[in-house]
C-alpha positions as CSV (number, residue, x, y, z in Angstrom):
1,X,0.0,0.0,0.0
2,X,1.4,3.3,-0.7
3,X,1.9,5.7,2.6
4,X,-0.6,8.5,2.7
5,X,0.4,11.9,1.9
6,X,0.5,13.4,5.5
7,X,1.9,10.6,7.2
8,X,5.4,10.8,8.5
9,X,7.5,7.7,9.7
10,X,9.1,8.6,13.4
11,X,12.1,6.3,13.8
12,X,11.3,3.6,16.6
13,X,8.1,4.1,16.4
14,X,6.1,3.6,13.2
15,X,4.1,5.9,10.9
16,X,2.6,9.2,12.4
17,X,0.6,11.9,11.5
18,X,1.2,15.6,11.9
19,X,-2.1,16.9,13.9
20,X,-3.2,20.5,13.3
21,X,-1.9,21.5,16.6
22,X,1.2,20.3,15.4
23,X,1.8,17.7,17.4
24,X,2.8,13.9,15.9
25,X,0.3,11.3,17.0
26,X,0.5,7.8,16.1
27,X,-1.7,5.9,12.8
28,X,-4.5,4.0,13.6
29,X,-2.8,0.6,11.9
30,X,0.4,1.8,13.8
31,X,-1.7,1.4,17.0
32,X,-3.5,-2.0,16.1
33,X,0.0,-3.4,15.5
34,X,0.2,-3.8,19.5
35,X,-2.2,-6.8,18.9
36,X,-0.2,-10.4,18.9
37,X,-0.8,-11.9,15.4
38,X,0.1,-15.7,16.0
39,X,-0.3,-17.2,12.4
40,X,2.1,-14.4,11.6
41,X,4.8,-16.5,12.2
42,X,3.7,-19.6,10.8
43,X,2.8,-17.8,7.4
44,X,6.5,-16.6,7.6
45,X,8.0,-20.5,8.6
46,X,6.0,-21.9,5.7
47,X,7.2,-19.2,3.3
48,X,10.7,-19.7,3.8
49,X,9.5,-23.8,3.8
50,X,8.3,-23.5,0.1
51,X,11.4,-21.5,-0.8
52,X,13.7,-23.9,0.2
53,X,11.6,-27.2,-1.2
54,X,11.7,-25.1,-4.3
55,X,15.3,-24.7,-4.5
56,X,16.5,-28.0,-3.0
57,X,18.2,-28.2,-5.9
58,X,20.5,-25.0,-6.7
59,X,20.7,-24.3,-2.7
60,X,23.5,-27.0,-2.4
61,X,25.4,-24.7,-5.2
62,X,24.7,-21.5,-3.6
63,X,27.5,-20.9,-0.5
64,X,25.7,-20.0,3.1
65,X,25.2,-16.4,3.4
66,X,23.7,-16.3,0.0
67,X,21.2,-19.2,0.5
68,X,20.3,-18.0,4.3
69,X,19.0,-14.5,2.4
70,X,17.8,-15.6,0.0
71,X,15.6,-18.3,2.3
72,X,15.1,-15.0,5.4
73,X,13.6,-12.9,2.3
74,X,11.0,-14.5,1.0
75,X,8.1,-14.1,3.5
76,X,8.7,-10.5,2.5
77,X,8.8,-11.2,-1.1
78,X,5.1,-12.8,-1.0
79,X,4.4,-9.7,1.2
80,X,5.5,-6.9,-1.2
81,X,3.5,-8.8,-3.7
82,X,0.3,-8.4,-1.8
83,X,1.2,-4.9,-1.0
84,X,1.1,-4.3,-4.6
85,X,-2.1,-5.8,-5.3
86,X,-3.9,-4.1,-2.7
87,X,-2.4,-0.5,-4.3
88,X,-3.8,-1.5,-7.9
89,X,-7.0,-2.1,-6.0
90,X,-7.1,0.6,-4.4
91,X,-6.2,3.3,-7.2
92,X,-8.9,1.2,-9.7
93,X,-11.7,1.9,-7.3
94,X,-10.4,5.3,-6.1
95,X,-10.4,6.1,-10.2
96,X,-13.7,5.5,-10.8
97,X,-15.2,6.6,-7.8
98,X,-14.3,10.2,-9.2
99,X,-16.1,9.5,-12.4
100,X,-12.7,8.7,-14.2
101,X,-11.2,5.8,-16.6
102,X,-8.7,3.6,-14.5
103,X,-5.5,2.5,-16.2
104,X,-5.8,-0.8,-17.6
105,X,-5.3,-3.8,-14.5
106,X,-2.2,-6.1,-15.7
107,X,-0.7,-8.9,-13.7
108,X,-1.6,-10.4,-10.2
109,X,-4.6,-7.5,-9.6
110,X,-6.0,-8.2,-13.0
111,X,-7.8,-11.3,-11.7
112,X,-9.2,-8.9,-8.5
113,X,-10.7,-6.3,-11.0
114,X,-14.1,-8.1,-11.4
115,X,-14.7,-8.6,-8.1
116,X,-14.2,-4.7,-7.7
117,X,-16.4,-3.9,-10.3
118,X,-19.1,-5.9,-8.9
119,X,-19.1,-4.2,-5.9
120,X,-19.4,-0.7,-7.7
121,X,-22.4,-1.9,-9.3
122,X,-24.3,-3.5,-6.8
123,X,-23.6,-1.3,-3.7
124,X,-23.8,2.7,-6.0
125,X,-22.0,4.3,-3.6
126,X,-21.4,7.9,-3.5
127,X,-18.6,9.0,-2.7
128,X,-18.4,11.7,0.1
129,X,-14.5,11.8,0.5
130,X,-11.8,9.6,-0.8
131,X,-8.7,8.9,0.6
132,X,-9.1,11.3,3.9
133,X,-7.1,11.3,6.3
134,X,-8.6,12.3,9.7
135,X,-7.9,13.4,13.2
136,X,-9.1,11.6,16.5
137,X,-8.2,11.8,20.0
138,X,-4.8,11.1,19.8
139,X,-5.1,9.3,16.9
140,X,-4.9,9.8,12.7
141,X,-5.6,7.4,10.2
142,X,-6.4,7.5,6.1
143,X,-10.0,6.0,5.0
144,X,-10.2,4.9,1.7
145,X,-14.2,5.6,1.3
146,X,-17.0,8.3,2.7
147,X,-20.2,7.4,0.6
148,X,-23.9,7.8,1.1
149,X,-25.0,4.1,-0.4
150,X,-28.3,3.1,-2.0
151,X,-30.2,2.4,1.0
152,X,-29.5,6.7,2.0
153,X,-27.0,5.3,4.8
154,X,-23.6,7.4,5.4
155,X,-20.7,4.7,5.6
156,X,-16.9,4.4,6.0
157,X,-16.0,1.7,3.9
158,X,-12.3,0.3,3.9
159,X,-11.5,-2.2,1.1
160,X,-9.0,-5.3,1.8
161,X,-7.3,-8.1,-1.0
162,X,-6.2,-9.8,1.7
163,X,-7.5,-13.9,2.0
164,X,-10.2,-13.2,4.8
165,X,-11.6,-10.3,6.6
166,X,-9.9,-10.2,9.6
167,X,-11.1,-8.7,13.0
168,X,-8.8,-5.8,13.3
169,X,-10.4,-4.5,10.4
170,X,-13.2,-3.7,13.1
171,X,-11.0,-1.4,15.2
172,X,-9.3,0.2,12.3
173,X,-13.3,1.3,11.1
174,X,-14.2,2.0,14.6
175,X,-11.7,4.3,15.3
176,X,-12.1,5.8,11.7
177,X,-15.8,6.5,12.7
178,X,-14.6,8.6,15.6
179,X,-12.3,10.7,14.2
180,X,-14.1,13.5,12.4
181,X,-11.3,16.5,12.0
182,X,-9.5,17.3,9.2
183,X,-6.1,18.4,8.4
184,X,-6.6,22.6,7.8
185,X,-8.9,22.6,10.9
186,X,-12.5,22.0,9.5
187,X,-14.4,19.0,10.2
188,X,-16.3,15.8,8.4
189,X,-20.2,17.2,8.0
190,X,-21.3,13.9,7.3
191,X,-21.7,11.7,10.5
192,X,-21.3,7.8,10.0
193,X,-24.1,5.5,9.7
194,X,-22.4,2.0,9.1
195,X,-18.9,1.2,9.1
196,X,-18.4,-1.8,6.3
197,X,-15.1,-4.0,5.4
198,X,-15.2,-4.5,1.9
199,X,-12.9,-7.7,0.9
200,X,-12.3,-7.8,-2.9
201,X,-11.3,-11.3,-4.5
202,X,-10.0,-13.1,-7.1
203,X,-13.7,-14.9,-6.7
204,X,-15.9,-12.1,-6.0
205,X,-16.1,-9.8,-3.0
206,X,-17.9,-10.2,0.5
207,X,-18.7,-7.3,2.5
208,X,-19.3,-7.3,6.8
209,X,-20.9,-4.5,8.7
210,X,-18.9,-3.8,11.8
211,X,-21.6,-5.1,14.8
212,X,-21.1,-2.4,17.5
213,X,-18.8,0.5,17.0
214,X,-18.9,1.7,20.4
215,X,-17.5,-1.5,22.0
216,X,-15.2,-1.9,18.8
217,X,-14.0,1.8,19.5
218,X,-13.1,0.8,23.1
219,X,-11.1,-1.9,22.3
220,X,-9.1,0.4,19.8
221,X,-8.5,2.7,23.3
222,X,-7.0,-0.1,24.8
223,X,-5.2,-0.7,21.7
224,X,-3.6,2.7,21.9
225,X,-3.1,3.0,25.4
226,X,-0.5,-0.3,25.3
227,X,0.7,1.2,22.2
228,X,1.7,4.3,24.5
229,X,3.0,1.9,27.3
230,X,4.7,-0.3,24.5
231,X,6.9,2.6,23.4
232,X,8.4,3.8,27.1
233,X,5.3,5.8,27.9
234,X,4.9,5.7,31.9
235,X,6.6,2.7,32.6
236,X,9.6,3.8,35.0
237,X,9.4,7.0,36.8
C-alpha cells in the first residue's frame, strides 16, 4: 500500500501523523500493531518452507550467506507482492469513484478487477470523501471511502485483497468513525451511519458491517493505550 500523503515515519516508532496542533500522534494501523498476530509466524515458517523445497536443488550450489537471504527474504517477497495488489485495487476503485477511466489492471490485480467492479455496481455508492485522512483523539488514520449508499445510509467503507476479513479490520473502522477532524482545521459534516469491510477477491467480493462501533471503539483505546506503554510511555518514573 502506498503511505498517505501526511503521514510521517518517526524512527522507533512507526508511521505518524502531523495533527493540526502540530503535534505527531501515532496511525490507527500503527496502534493496532500492539495486537499479537500468531499465524504471523507460521505464514513466515512456511514461506521460507516452500522456498527452500523449491530450491532443494540450486541451494546446495549456492554458499551459506547467500542461500540463508535468499531463504530469510521470501516471506517478505510474498508480502510486497500483496502490497502491490492491494495499491492497484485501491487506485482502480479510487479512479472511478471520481467518475474517471482507470489505467488498464495487468498482472496479479487483474484477476481482483471483477470482483471490484461488482461491488461498484451492486452497492452505488457515492462518494463523500476519498482517501481522507482524519484526526481523533490522539489518533490519525487515512480512509479509503466516505459514501452515502443506495439504502441513504452514510458509511466508511475500507476495502482489503487480503485472503479473509480479519477482526482488526473492526477497530481500524471503529476508530475511523470517531475521528471526524480534518487536516486545515474544519471537520467531516457527514456523521457515519455503518462502518463496512469490503474484501475484494480473485472470486468475487464479500462485505461485513462492523456489529457495535462503540465496543469496537473501546477496544481500539486499549489498543492505543498499550501502544503508548509499548513505546516507554509511563513505565519507569
Amino acid at each position: 500500500m502506498t503511505t498517505p500523503a501526511l503521514a510521517e515515519n518517526v524512527k522507533g516508532k512507526g508511521r505518524h501523523y502531523r495533527h493540526p496542533n502540530g503535534e505527531l500522534v501515532p496511525s490507527i494501523t500503527n496502534i493496532i500493531g500492539v495486537l499479537n498476530k500468531p499465524a504471523l509466524p507460521r505464514w513466515a515458517a512456511l514461506k521460507v518452507a516452500e522456498q527452500a523445497v523449491a530450491m532443494r536443488d540450486s541451494l546446495p550450489k549456492l554458499d551459506e550467506e547467500e542461500a540463508v537471504t535468499i531463504l530469510k527474504q521470501s516471506p517478505w517477497r510474498s508480502s510486497t507482492r500483496a502490497a502491490d495488489r492491494g495499491t492497484t485495487i485501491h487506485a482502480y476503485l479510487e479512479t472511478k469513484l471520481q467518475g474517471l477511466e482507470p489505467k488498464e489492471i495487468s498482472g496479479d490485480a487483474a484477476r481482483y478487477r471483477k470482483a471490484a467492479d461488482a461491488f461498484l455496481e451492486e452497492w452505488q455508492p457515492k462518494p463523500v470523501a476519498i482517501e481522507q485522512t482524519v484526526f481523533g483523539d490522539g489518533y490519525a488514520g487515512t480512509g479509503d471511502l466516505w459514501a452515502v449508499l443506495n439504502n441513504g445510509a452514510t458509511a466508511i467503507i475500507d476495502y482489503k485483497t487480503s485472503k479473509a476479513i480479519y477482526p482488526e479490520a473492526a477497530l481500524q473502522l471503529a476508530a475511523l468513525c470517531y475521528a471526524d477532524l480534518l487536516p486545515d482545521g474544519s471537520t467531516l459534516d457527514d456523521p457515519v451511519d455503518e462502518a463496512w469491510v469490503v474484501r475484494i477477491g480473485e472470486n468475487g467480493y464479500e462485505a461485513k458491517r462492523v456489529a457495535n462501533v462503540e465496543y469496537n471503539y473501546a477496544a481500539f483505546r486499549a489498543c492505543l493505550q498499550a501502544w503508548h506503554w509499548m513505546n516507554g510511555e509511563g513505565v519507569y518514573a
